[in-house]
C-alpha positions as CSV (number, residue, x, y, z in Angstrom):
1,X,-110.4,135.1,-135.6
2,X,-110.2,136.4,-131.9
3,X,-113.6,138.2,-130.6
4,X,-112.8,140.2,-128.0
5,X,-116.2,142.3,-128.5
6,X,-119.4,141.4,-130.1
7,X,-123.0,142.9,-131.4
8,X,-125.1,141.3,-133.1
9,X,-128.6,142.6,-133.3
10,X,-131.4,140.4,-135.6
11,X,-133.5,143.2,-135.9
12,X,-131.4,145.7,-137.9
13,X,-129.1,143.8,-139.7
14,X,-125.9,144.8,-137.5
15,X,-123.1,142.4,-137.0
16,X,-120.1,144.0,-135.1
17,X,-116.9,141.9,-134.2
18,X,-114.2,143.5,-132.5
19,X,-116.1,147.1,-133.1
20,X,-115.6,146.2,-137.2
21,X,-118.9,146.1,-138.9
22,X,-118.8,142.6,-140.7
23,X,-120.0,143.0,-144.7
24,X,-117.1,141.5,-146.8
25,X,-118.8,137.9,-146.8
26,X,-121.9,136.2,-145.8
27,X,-122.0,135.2,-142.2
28,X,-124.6,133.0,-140.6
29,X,-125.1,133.6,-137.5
30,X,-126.9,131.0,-134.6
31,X,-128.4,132.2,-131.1
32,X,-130.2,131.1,-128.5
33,X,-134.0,131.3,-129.2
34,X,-137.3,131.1,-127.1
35,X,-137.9,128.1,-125.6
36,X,-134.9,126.1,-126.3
37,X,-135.0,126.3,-130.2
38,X,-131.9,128.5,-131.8
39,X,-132.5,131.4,-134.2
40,X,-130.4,132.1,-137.3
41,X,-129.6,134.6,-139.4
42,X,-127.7,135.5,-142.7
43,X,-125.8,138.3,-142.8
44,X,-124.8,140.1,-145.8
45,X,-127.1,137.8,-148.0
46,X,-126.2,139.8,-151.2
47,X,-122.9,138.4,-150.8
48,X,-124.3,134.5,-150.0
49,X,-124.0,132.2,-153.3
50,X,-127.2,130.4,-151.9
51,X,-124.8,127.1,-150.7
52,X,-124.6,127.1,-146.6
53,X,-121.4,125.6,-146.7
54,X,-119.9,128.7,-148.2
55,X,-121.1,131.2,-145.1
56,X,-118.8,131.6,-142.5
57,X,-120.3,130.8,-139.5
58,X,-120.8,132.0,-135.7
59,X,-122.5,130.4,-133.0
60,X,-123.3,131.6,-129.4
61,X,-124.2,128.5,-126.8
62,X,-125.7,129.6,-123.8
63,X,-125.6,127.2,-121.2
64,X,-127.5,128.1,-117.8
65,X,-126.1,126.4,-114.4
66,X,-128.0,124.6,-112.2
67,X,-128.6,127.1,-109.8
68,X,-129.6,129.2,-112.5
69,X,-132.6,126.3,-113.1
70,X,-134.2,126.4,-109.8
């Protein structure tokens, strides 16, 4: 799948690729955190048959440079 655009916002539930709200399948999704640790979410858990390996999966790295660390 190309993204071209994406939302994703933890604290309502929204999941928007390509301006298409995602709810046909479960969809774990993996961001940066605080401090270093990532945070995850399940969207469309209704959908989810409770086996990980069955969510699709989407994962944003961020990677500062090291200008961006001094």
């Amino acid at each position: 799948m190309e993204i071209r655009k994406l939302e994703i916002d933890f604290d309502t539930g929204v999941l928007k690729i390509n301006d298409r709200e995602i709810n046909e399948y479960p969809i774990l999704a993996t961001l940066p955190g605080p401090d270093g640790w990532v945070q995850r979410k399940l969207f469309n858990p209704e959908l989810a048959t409770g086996n990980k390996e069955e969510c699709d999966r989407l994962d944003v790295t961020y990677r500062p440079s090291k200008s961006t660390l001094l």
